[in-house]
C-alpha positions in Angstrom: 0.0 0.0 0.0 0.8 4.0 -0.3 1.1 6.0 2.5 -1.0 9.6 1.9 0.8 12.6 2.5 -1.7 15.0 2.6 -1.4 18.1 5.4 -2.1 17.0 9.1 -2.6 19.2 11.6 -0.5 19.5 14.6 -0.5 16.8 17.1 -1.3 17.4 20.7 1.4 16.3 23.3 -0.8 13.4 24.3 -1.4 12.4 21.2 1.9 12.3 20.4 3.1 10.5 23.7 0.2 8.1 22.8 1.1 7.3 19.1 4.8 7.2 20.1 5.0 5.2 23.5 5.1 2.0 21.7 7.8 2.4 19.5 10.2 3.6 22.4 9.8 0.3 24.0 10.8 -1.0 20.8 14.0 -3.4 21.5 14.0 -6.2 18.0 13.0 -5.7 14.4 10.4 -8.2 15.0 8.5 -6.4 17.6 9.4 -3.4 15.1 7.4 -5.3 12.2 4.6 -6.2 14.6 4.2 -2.6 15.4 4.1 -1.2 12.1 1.6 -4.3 10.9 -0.6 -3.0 14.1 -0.3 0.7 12.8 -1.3 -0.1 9.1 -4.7 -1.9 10.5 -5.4 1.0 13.2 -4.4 3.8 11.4 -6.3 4.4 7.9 -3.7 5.5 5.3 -5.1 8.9 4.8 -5.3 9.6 8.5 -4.2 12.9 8.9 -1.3 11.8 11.3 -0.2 9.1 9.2 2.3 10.7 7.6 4.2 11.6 11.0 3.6 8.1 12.5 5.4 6.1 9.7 8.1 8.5 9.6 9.0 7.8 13.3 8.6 4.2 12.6 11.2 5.0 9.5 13.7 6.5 12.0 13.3 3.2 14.3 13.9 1.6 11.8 16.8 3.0 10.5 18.9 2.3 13.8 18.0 -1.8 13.4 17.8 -2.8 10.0 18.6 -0.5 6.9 16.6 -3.0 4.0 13.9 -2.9 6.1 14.1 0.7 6.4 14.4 0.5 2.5 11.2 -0.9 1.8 9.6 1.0 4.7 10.7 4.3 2.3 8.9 3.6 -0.8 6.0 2.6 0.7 5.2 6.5 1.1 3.8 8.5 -1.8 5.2 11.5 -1.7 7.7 11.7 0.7 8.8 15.0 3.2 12.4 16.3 4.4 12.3 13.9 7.4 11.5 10.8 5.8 14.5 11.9 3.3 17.0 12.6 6.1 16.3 9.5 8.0 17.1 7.6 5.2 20.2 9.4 4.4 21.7 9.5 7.0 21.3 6.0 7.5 23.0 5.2 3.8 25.9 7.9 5.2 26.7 5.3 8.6 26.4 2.2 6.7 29.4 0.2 5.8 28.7 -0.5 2.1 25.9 2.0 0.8 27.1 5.4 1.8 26.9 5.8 -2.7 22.7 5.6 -2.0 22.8 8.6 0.1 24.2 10.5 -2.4 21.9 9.0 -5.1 19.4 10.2 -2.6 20.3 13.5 -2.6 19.9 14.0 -6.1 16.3 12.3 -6.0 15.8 15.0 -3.7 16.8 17.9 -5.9 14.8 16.3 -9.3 11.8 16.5 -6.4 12.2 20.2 -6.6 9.7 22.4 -4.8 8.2 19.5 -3.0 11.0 18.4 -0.9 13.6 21.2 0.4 17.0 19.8 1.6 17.5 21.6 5.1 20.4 21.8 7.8 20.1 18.0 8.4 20.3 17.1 5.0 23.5 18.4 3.9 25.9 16.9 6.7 24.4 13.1 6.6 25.2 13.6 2.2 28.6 14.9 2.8 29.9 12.7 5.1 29.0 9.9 2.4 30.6 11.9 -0.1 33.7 12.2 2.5 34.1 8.6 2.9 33.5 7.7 -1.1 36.2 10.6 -1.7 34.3 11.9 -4.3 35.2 15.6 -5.0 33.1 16.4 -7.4 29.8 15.6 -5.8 30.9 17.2 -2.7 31.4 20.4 -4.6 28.1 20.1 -5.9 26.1 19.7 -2.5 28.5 22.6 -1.4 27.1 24.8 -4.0 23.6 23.9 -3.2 24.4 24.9 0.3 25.1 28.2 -0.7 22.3 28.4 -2.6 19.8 27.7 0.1 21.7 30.1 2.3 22.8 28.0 4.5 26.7 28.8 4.7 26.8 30.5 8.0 25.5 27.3 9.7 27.9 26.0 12.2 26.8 22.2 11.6 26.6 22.0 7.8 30.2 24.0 8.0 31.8 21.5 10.4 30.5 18.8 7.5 32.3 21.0 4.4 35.7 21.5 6.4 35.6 17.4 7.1 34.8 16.5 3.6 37.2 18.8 2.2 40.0 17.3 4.9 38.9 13.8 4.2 39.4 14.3 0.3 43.1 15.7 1.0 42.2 19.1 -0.4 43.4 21.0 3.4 43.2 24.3 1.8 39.7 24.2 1.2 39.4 22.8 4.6 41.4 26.0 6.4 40.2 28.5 4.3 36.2 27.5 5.2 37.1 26.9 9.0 38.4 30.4 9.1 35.5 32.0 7.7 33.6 30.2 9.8 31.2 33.1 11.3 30.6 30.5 14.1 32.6 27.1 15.7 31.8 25.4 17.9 33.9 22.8 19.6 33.1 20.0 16.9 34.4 22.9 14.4 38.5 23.2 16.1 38.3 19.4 16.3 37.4 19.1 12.7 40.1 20.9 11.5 42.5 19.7 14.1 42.1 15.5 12.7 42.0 17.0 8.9 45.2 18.4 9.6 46.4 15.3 11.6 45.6 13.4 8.7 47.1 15.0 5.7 50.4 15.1 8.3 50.4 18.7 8.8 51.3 17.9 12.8 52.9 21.0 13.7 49.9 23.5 12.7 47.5 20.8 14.2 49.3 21.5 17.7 49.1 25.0 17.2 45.7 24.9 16.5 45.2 23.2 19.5 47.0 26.0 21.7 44.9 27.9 20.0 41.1 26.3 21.0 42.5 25.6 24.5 41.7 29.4 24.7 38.0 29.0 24.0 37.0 25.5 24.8 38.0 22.6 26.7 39.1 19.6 24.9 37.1 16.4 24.9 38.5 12.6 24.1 38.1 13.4 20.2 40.7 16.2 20.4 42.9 14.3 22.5 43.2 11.7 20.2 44.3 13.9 17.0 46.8 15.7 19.4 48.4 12.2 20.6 48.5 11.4 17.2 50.3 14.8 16.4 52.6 14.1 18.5 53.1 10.7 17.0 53.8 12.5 14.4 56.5 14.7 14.9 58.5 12.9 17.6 56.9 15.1 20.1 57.5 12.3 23.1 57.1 15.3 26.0 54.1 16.6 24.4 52.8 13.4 24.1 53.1 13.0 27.7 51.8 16.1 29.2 48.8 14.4 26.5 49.0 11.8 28.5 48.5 13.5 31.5 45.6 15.5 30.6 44.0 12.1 29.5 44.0 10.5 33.1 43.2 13.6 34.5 39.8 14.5 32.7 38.8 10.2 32.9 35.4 10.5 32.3 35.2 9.3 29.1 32.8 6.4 27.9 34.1 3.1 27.1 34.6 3.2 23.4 36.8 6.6 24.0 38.7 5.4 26.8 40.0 1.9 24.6 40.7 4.5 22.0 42.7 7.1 23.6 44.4 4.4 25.4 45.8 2.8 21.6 46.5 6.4 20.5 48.5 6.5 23.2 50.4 2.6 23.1 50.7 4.2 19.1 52.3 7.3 20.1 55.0 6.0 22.8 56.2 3.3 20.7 56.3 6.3 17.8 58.3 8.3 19.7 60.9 5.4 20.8 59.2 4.6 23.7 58.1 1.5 23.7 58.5 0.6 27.3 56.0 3.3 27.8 53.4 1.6 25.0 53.7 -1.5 27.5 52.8 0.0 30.9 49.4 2.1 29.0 48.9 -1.3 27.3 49.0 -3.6 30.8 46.9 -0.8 32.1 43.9 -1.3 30.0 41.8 -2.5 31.8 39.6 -3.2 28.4 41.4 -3.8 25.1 40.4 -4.6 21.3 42.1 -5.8 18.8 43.6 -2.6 17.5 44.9 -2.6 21.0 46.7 -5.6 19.9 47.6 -4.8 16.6 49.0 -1.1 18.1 51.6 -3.2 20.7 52.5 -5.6 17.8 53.3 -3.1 15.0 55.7 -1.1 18.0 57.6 -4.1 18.8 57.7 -4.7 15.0 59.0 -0.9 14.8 61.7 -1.5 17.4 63.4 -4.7 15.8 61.8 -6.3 19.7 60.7 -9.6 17.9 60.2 -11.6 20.9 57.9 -9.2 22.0 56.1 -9.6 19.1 55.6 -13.3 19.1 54.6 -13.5 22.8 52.1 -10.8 22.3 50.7 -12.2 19.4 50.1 -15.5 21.3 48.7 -13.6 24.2 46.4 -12.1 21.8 45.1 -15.5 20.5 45.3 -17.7 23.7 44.6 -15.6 26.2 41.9 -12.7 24.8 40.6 -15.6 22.4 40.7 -12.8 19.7 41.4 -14.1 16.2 44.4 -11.7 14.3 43.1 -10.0 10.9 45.7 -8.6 8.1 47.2 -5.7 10.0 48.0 -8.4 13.2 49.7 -10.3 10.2 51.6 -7.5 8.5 52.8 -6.2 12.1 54.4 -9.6 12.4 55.8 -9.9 9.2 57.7 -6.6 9.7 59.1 -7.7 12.7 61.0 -11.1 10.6 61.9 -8.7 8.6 63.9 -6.5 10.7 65.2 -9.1 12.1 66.2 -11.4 9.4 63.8 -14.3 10.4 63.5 -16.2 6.8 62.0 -20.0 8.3 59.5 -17.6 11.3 58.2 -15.2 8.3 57.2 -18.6 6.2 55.7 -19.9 9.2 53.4 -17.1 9.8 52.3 -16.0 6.3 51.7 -19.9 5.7 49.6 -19.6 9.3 48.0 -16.3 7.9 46.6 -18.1 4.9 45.8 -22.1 6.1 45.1 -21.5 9.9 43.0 -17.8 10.2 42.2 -18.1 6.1 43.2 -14.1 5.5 44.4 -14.0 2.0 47.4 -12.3 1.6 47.2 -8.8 0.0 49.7 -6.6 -1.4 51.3 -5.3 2.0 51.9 -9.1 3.2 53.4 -10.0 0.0 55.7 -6.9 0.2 56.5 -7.7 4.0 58.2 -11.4 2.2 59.7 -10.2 0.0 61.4 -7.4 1.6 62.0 -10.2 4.1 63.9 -12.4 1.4 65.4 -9.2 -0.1 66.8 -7.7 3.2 68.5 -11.3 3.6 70.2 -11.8 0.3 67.6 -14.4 -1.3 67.0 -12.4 -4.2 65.9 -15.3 -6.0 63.6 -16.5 -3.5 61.8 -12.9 -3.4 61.5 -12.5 -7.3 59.6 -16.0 -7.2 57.3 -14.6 -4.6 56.6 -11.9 -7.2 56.0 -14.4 -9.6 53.2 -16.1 -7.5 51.3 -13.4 -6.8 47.6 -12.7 -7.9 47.9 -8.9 -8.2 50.6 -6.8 -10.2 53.6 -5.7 -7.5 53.7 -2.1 -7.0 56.6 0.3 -7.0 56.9 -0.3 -2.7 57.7 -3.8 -3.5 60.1 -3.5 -6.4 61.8 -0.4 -4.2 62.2 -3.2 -1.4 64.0 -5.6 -4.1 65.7 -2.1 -5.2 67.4 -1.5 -2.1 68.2 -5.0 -0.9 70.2 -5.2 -4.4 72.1 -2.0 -3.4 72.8 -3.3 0.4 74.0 -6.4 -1.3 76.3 -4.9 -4.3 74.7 -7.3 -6.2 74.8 -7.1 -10.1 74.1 -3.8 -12.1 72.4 -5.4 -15.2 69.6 -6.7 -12.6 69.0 -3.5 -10.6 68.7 -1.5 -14.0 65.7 -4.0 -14.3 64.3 -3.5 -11.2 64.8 0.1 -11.5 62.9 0.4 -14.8 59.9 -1.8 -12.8 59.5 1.0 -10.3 59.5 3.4 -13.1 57.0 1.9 -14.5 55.0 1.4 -11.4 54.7 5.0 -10.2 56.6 7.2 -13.1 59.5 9.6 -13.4 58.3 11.5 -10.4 59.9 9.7 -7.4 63.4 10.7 -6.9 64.0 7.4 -4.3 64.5 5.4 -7.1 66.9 6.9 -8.8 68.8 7.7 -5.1 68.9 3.9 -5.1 70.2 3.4 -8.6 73.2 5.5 -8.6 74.5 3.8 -5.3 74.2 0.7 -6.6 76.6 2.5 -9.6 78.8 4.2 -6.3 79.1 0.5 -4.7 80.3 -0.7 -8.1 82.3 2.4 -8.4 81.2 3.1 -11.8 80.8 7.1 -11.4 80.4 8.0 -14.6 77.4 6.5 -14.5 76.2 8.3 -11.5 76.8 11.3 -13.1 74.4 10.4 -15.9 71.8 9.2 -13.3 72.3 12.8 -11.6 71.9 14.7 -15.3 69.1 11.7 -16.1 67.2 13.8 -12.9 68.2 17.4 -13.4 66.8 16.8 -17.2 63.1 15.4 -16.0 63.1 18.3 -13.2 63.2 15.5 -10.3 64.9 16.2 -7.1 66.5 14.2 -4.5 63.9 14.7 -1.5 66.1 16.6 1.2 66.6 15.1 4.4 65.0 16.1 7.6 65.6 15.2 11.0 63.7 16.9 14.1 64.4 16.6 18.0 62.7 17.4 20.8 64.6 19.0 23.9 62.7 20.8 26.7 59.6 20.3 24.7 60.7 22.5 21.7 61.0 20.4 18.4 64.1 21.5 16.3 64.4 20.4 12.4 67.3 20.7 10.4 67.8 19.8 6.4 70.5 18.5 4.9 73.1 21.4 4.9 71.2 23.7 7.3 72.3 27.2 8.1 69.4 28.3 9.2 68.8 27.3 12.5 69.5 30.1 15.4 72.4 27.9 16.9 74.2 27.0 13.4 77.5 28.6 14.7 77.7 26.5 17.7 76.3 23.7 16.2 79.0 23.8 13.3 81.8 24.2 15.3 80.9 21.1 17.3 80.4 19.1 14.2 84.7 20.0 13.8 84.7 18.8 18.1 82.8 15.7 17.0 84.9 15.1 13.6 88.1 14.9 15.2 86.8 12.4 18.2 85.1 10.3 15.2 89.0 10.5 13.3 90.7 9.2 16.9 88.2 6.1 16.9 89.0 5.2 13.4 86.5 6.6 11.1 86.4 6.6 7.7 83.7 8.1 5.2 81.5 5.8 3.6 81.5 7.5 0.2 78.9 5.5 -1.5 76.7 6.8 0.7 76.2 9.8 -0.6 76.9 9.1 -4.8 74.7 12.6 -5.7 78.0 14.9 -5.0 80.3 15.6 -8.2 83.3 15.4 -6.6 85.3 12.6 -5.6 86.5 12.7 -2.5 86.6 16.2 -0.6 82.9 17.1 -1.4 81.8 13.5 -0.6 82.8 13.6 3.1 81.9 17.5 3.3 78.6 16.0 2.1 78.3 13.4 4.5 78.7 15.4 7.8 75.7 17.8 6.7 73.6 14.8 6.7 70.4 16.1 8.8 70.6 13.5 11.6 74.3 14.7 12.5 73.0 18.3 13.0 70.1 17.1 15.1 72.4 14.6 16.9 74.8 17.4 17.5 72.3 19.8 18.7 70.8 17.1 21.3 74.7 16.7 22.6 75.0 20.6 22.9 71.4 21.3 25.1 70.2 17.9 26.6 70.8 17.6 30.3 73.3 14.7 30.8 71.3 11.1 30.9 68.6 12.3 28.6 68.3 10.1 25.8 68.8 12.0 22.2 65.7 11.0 20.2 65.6 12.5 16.5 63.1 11.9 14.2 64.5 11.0 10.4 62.0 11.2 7.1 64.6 9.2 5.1 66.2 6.2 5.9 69.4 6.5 7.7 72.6 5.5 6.0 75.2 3.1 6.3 77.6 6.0 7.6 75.2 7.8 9.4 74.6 4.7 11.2 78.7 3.8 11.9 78.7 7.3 13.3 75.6 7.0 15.7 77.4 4.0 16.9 80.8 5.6 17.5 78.7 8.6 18.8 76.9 6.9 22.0 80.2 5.3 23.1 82.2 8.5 22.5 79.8 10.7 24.5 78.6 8.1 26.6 74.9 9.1 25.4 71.5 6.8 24.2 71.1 7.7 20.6 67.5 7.0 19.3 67.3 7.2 15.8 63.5 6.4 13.6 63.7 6.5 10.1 61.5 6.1 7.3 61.9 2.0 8.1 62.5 1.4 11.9 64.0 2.8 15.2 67.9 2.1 15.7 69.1 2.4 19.8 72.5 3.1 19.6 73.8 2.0 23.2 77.5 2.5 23.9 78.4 1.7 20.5 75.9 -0.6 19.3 72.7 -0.6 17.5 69.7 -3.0 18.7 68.9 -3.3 14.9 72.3 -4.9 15.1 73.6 -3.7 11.7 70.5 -5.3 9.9 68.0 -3.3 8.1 
């Protein structure tokens, strides 16, 4: 049958209370059914509260089951903004129809006159458009909120700056959150997890400084400023986070488990992961990303053991059953450690014991396993197994295992065209890659004609950055930096720290660092304005004595980088914690817990 949607006159309150009692004591969809089978007998379909009835029974049943909800929908004629929104926004929180809600919307605009799209509409549409990443639609439904003059409104603006954040497009995102007219608290925290996001970390903490002037920050904030200071390194920040966590506690369940992994994410981030373990035994309630956080850090670390125990916790213990990130966290950790027969084991485990089939991140976790141990063979016939096409991350990981292994030219020009091909001419890591795999066969002409190969295509080597943390300042230095307040100081130490590095026996690597022209001179010039010295050497010059030197790398370290960490923390007596693009390295009185293998 149709539903009429003639006019009806306002309800009374008892009326109301009457007609709607029942469905508040609603608990299944079968008592849901029986209740709209009783209303369709009682109430006559052009009853002038009909209309109103089945529209509340629409929104019931839009929290329970959405095909119900469906066919509930087109059994009204003609229907209003309500009915419209209810099902909308229960497209936009579904997990595989968000695209209806935006197919929706459009019914709703060929409606015309006869249904207006209001405050409620517009958010519920947008986030579906946020999740489905689809710009262009979003643009649209931003146009038609113009149009119905809705800009200034706080709520539908919170939606826009989150849609534009969640597509990537952050200028669109600040430039509407600072027009704003109004925010609200939902508004600073919008803008805070965009930034958070798209990595802008620093300008997400300043933003925060920022709201802490007009509004007290709930568990949502927290969790984009933890993972800011993930981020950057930020390990005091994170703490005083920390703080402010346990002492505003009353948060419900679902934000206390996930402040709590933010936080196990953040410490093992920031080369803590001693700290990850006391939040983690703390938990007093855990999920599996809890799990999965704790895994990944020990993974990070090179802490294998850790790894393995915790997995088998996770399974014996919580009875939870590990999913592809549990797997991929594991993987990594063979990896860093060189564990050929244990990586087997648990991607053959992955696939006959918890049936997870393997996708592109696990195949790349083997074979940079294989790689990273020498079996170049073994990880090119993993290529050749796999269902879907490697992509440029898994031909880099051959890449580099090739250069750490001077193994033969012919094949890395091969593998080198592969990655190419997988992601273009724009990357400048592969070509970093190539030409010291020419410098380790010490055939420099042709890593001149890799470096004029780049300068002709307009690609540049991505410069190295390295930050550190000291009294809760972060400090960042690029490769040749002379623009940092103490470069006078900090150059004249590098000379301090040169000749101490001469008197234990150092000698330049000068493979690492095949970009520079000249031979000799200009290759070890170029190698002590590596970022991660300057940071190291700033740490040595302002952190109190016993405070580990934590600096933060965006490339991966190199081989003489690494040496001179090493001869670094015995020299100066100092904990040197290095992360890099790959892994952390704790360099202890002259030794690195990756132990020279990654």
């Amino acid at each position: 049958m149709m539903l009429a949607t003639s006019p009806s006159p306002p309800l009374r309150t008892t009326e109301r209370a009457h007609l709607l009692h029942p469905l508040s004591q609603c608990t299944t969809v079968n008592h849901l059914k029986q209740l709209h089978a009783h209303t369709l007998r009682t109430l006559p379909p052009h009853h002038p509260h009909s209309l109103f009835i089945f529209s509340k029974i629409l929104h019931f049943a839009s929290l329970k089951d959405l095909n119900y909800t469906s066919k509930l929908f087109n059994q009204i004629q003609q229907p209003n903004s309500f009915t419209y929104n209810t099902l909308i926004r229960a497209y936009a929180h579904s997990n595989n129809k968000k695209e209806q809600a935006v197919l929706l919307f459009k019914d709703v605009l060929v409606k015309g006159s006869l249904v207006v799209p209001d405050k409620h509409t517009y958010p519920f549409v947008l986030k579906a458009c946020a999740y489905l990443f689809a710009l262009s639609e979003g643009r649209q439904v931003h146009a038609h909120v113009l149009k119905h003059g809705l800009g200034s409104d706080v709520y539908v603006n919170n939606s826009l700056v989150h849609f534009y954040g969640s597509c990537g497009y952050l200028k669109e995102a600040r430039q509407l959150f600072d027009e704003m007219p109004e925010r609200s608290k939902v508004s600073w925290n919008v803008i805070i997890d965009a930034l958070v996001q798209l990595g802008e970390f620093d300008e997400a903490l300043q933003r925060f400084s920022e709201m802490g002037e007009l509004f007290e920050a709930d568990g949502y904030t927290m969790q984009s400023v933890i993972s800011a200071c993930a981020g950057v390194g930020a390990l005091y920040m994170g703490m005083w986070a920390h703080a402010y966590v346990l002492r505003n506690c009353n948060y419900d369940a679902k934000i206390y488990v996930l402040l709590n992994n933010c936080l196990i994410s953040m410490y093992c981030k920031c080369g803590s992961w001693v700290m990850a373990v006391q939040v983690f035994e703390g938990m007093s309630t855990r999920d599996l990303n809890s799990w999965n956080s704790m895994i990944l850090g020990f993974a990070m670390h090179g802490e294998v053991d850790f790894a393995f125990k915790y997995f088998d916790r996770m399974i014996d213990e919580e009875c939870l059953m590990p999913n592809s990130i549990t797997f991929v966290g594991v993987l990594s950790a063979c990896s860093h450690r060189g564990l050929v027969s244990e990586g087997r084991y648990y991607f053959d485990k992955m696939v006959s014991e918890f049936k997870i089939k393997p996708v592109l991140e696990h195949f790349g976790c083997l074979v940079d396993l294989l790689g990273r141990a020498g079996r170049i063979d073994e990880a090119l016939d993993v290529l050749s197994t796999m269902e879907m096409k490697p992509d440029a991350v898994i031909w880099r990981s051959i890449l580099n295992a090739l250069c750490k292994r001077n193994a033969g030219v012919e094949l890395s020009e091969e593998v080198a065209r592969q990655v190419i091909e997988s992601e273009g001419n724009v990357c400048s890591g592969v070509y970093v890659l190539l030409s010291r795999v020419y410098a380790c066969a010490h055939k420099w002409n042709e890593v001149g004609q890799v470096r004029k190969l780049m300068d002709d295509k307009g690609i540049t080597k991505e410069p190295g950055c390295s930050s550190i943390e000291v009294d809760g300042v972060v400090h960042e230095f690029f490769a040749g930096d002379t623009s940092h307040p103490q470069r006078e100081e900090i150059y004249k130490f590098l000379d301090i720290v040169q000749e101490k590095l001469n008197l234990e026996g150092y000698a330049p690597d000068s493979t690492q660092a095949p970009m520079v022209d000249e031979h000799d001179g200009g290759k070890g010039n170029c190698l002590k304005r590596h970022s991660e010295r300057f940071a190291i050497a700033f740490g040595l010059l302002n952190s109190k004595p016993g405070v580990p030197i934590r600096v933060f790398k965006n490339l991966c370290i190199c081989n003489d980088c690494h040496n001179v960490a090493k001869l670094l923390s015995k020299i100066f007596n100092v904990d040197i914690i290095v992360r890099d693009r790959i892994r952390f390295h704790h360099f202890t009185n002259g030794s690195c817990t990756c132990m020279d293998y990654w």
